[in-house]
C-alpha positions in Angstrom: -16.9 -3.9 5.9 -15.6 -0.5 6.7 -17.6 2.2 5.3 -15.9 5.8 5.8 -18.2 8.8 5.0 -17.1 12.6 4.6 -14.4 11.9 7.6 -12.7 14.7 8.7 -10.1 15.7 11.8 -8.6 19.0 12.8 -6.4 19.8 15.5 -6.7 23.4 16.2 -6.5 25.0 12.6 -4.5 22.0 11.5 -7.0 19.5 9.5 -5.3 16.0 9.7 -8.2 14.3 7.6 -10.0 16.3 5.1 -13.5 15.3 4.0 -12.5 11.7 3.2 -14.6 9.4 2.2 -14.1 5.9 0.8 -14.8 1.6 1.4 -13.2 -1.2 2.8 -15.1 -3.8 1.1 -14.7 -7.8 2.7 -13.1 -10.1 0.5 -10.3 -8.5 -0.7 -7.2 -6.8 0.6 -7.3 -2.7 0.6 -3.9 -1.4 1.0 -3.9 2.3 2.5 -1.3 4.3 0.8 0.4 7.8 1.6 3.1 10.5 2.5 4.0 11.0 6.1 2.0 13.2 7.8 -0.9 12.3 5.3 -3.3 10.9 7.6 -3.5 7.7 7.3 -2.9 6.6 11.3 -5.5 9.4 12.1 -8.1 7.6 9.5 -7.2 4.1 11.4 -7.5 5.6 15.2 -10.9 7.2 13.7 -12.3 4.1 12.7 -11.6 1.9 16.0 -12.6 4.9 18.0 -9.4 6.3 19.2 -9.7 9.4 17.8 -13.4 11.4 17.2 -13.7 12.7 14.0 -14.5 16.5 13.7 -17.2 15.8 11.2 -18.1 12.4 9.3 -18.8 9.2 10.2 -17.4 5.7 10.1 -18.9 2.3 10.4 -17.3 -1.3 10.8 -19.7 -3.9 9.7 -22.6 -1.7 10.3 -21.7 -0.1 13.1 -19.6 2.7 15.2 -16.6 0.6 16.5 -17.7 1.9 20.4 -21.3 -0.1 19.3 -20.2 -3.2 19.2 -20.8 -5.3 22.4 -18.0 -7.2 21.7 -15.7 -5.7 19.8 -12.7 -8.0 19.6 -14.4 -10.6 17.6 -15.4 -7.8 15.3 -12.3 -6.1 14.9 -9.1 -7.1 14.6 -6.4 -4.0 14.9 -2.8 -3.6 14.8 -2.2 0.8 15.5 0.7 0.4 18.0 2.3 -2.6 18.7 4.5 -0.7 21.3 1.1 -0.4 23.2 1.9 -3.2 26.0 2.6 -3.7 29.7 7.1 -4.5 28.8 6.7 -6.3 32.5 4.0 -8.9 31.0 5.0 -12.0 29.1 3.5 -12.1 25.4 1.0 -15.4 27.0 0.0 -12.7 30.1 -1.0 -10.0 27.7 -2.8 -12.2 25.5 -4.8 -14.0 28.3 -5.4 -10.5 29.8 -7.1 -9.6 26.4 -8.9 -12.6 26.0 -9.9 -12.6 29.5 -11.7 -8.8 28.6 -14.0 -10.5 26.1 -14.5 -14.1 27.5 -12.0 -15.7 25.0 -10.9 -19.3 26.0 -7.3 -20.3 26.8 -7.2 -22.3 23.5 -7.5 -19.4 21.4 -4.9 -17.8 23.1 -2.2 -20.8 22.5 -3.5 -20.5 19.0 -2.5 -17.2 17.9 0.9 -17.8 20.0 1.4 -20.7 16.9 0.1 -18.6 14.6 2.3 -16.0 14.8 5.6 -18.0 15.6 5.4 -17.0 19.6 5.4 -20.3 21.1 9.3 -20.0 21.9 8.7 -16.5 23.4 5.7 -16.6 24.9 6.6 -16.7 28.1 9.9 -14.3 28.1 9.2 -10.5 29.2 7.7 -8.5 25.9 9.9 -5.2 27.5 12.9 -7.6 25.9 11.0 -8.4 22.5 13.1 -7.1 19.1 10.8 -4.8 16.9 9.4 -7.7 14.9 8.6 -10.3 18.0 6.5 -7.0 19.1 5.0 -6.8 15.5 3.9 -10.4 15.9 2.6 -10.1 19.5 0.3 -7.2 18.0 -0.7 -9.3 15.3 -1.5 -11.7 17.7 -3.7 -9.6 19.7 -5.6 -8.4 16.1 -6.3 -11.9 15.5 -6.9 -12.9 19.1 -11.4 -12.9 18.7 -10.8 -14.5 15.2 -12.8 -11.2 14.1 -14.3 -10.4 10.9 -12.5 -7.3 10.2 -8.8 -6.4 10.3 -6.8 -3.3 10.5 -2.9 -3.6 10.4 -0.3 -0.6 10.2 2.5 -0.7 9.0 2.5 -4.7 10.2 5.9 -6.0 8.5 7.7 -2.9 10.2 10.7 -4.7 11.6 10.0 -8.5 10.3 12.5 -10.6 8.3 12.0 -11.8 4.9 10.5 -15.0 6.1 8.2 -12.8 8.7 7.3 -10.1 5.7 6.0 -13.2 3.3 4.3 -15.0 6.6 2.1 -11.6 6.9 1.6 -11.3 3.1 0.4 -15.2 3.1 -2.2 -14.7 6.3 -3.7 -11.4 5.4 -4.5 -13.1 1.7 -5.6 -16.2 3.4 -8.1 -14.0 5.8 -9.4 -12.2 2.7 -10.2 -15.0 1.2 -12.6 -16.5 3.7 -14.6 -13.1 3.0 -12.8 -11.1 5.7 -12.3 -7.6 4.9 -8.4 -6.7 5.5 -7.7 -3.1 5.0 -3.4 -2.8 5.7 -1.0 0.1 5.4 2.5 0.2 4.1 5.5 1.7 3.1 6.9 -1.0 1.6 5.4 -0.9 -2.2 6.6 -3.7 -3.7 5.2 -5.7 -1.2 1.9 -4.0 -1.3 1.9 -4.5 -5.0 2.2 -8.5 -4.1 -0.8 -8.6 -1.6 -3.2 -5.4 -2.2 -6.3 -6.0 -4.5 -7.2 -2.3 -4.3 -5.4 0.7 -3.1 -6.5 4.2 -1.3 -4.4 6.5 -1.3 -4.6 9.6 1.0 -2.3 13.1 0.9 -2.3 16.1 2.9 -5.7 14.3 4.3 -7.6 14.0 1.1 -8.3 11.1 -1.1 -5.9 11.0 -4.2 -6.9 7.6 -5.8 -9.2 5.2 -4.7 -9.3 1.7 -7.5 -8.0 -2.1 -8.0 -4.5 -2.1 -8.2 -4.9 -2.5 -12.0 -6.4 0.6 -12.5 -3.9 2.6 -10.9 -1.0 0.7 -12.7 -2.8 1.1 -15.9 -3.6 5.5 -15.4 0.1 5.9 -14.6 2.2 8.0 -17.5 5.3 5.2 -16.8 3.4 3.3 -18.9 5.2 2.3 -22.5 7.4 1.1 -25.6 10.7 1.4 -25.5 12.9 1.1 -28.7 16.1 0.8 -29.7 17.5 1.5 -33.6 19.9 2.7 -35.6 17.2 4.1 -37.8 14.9 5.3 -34.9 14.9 9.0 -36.7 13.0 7.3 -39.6 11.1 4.7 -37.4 10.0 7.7 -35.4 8.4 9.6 -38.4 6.3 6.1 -39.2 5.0 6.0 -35.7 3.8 9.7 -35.0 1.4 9.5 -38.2 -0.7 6.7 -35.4 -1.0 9.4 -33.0 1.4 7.6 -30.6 3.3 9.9 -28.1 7.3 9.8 -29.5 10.2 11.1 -27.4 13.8 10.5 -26.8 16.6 10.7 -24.1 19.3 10.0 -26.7 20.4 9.1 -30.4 18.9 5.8 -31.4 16.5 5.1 -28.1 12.7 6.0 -28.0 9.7 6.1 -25.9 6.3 5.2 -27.6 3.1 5.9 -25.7 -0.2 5.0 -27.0 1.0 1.8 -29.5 1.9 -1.3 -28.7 5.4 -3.4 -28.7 3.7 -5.7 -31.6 2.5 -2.9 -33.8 5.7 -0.9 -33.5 7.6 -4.1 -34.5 5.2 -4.9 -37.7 5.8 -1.5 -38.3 9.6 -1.4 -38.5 9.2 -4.9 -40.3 7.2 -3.8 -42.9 9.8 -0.4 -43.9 12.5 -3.1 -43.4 14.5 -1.5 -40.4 16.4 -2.9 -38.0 15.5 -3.2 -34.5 17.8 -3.6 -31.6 15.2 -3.9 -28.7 11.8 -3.7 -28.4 10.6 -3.4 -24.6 6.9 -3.1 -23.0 7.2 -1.1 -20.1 4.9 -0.9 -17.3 5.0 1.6 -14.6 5.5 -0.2 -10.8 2.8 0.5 -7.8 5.8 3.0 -6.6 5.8 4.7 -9.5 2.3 5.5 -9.4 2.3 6.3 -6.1 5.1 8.4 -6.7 3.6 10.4 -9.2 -0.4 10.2 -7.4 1.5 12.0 -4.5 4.1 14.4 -6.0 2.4 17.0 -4.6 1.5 15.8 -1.4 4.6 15.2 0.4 4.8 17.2 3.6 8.2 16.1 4.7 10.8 16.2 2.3 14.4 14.9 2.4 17.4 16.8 1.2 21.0 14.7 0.3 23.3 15.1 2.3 26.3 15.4 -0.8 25.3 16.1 -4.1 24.8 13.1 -6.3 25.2 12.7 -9.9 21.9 12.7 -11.9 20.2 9.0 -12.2 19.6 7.9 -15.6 16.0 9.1 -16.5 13.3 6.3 -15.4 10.9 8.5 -18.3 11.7 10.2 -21.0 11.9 13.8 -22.2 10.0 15.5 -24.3 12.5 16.0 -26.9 11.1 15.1 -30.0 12.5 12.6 -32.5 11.9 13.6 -36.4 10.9 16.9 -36.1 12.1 19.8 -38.3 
């Protein structure tokens, strides 16, 4: 377990991590979610001691990760996986590592299966691609079979088949009770392998709950519609107190009423329906809208672009006078 209390990092009169305070509980996967420049690789290198927090506290099952006698079979981490001698092979680093905490040999030819080394183990890691040295540092994580693991930004420069091999083992390890807390900018595949989400920006916690719970609180969520009577279908639905708007003639948006009561609805005043769609908001479009605010780095085209088609609607009403 990873318990974070009232965390906070400043670097002269920038603060990085702002009062933060949240837990990594075992069992489950916690994904770590924010903007650049948010604070989330401060909050890792504060946990595993490579940064000291301003203020705050953490503990890793228990303890201060400096407390631990032996702390590769307690933690498992993944910060850099740059962070390695390029004139070592992948087997040399691993057996230097192992050789720090009295690891056998056997573990070490374990995690070179594992993690789909054994063909490169011995070649120079200065000649590795970006994801040979993503599995080399997952290697290392897993190296003391610890209890705890903490991976950023692991699938950076892994192939499909690597990106579904991490999203296989870190729900494997959380279900044998480990506690896995992984960050990503990949949201669709964070939606397929995160339990619950944290999400920092601009160093404060923005939304810490189950995956579900964030799905469910975003405003994506809704009933679309499609009729050639949606003027009159409209004035039937608003009466509910469900939310009607409209991005053009014959579509709506319902919020607050479900597909099946807007389609007994329609039935029963006999008019004609063309589509009737739930739609549910994805894990980036609540992360989208949780950090709208907090973005610190922002991107500008480069040629101007012609306006998407609106992923919500406006807020033009339908039926009024």
């Amino acid at each position: 377990m990873i318990e974070v209390h009232s965390l906070t990092k400043r670097y002269g009169h920038k603060t990085a991590v702002d009062d933060v305070t949240f837990t990594v509980a075992p069992g489950i996967v916690t994904g770590f979610l924010g903007p650049n420049g948010a604070g989330k690789s401060t909050t890792m290198r504060m946990i595993v001691g490579l940064d000291r927090p301003t203020q705050g506290s953490v503990t890793v099952n228990g303890k201060p990760y400096s407390a631990h006698r032996s702390p590769l079979t307690e933690v498992g981490a993944l910060l850099d996986a740059k962070a390695v001698h390029t004139g070592r092979s992948a087997y040399n680093h691993l057996r230097a590592m192992a050789a720090t905490h009295g690891i056998p040999v056997s573990r070490v030819h374990e995690v070179i299966e594992m993690t789909g080394l054994t063909s490169v183990a011995k070649k120079r890691v200065g000649g590795f691609s970006l994801g040979m040295g993503q599995r080399l540092g997952i290697a290392v994580a897993l190296l003391g079979n610890p209890k705890t693991l903490i991976l950023d930004e692991p699938v950076n420069g892994l192939d499909p088949e690597g990106v579904m091999w991490v999203r296989q083992l870190v729900r494997s390890l959380a279900n044998e009770g480990r506690t896995v807390f992984l960050s990503s900018h990949l949201m669709s595949e964070m939606a397929m392998t995160a339990d619950h989400i944290v999400v920092i920006g601009r160093g404060t916690i923005l939304a810490d709950a189950p995956v579900s719970e964030i799905l469910a609180a975003a405003s994506g969520n809704g009933v679309r519609v499609r009729s050639p009577q949606a003027a009159q279908l409209a004035e039937l639905i608003t009466p509910s107190g469900a939310q009607v708007t409209s991005s053009e003639p014959g579509l709506l948006y319902v919020n607050g009423s479900s597909a099946v009561q807007i389609g007994e609805l329609a039935a029963s005043a006999g008019l004609v329906l063309h589509e009737l769609t739930t739609v549910e908001s994805t894990l980036e479009d609540a992360y989208m809208e949780l950090t709208a605010d907090s973005v610190e780095y922002h991107s500008t085209p480069t040629h101007p672009a012609p306006a998407p088609a609106p992923a919500r609607p406006s807020t033009t009403a339908i039926g009024g006078k």
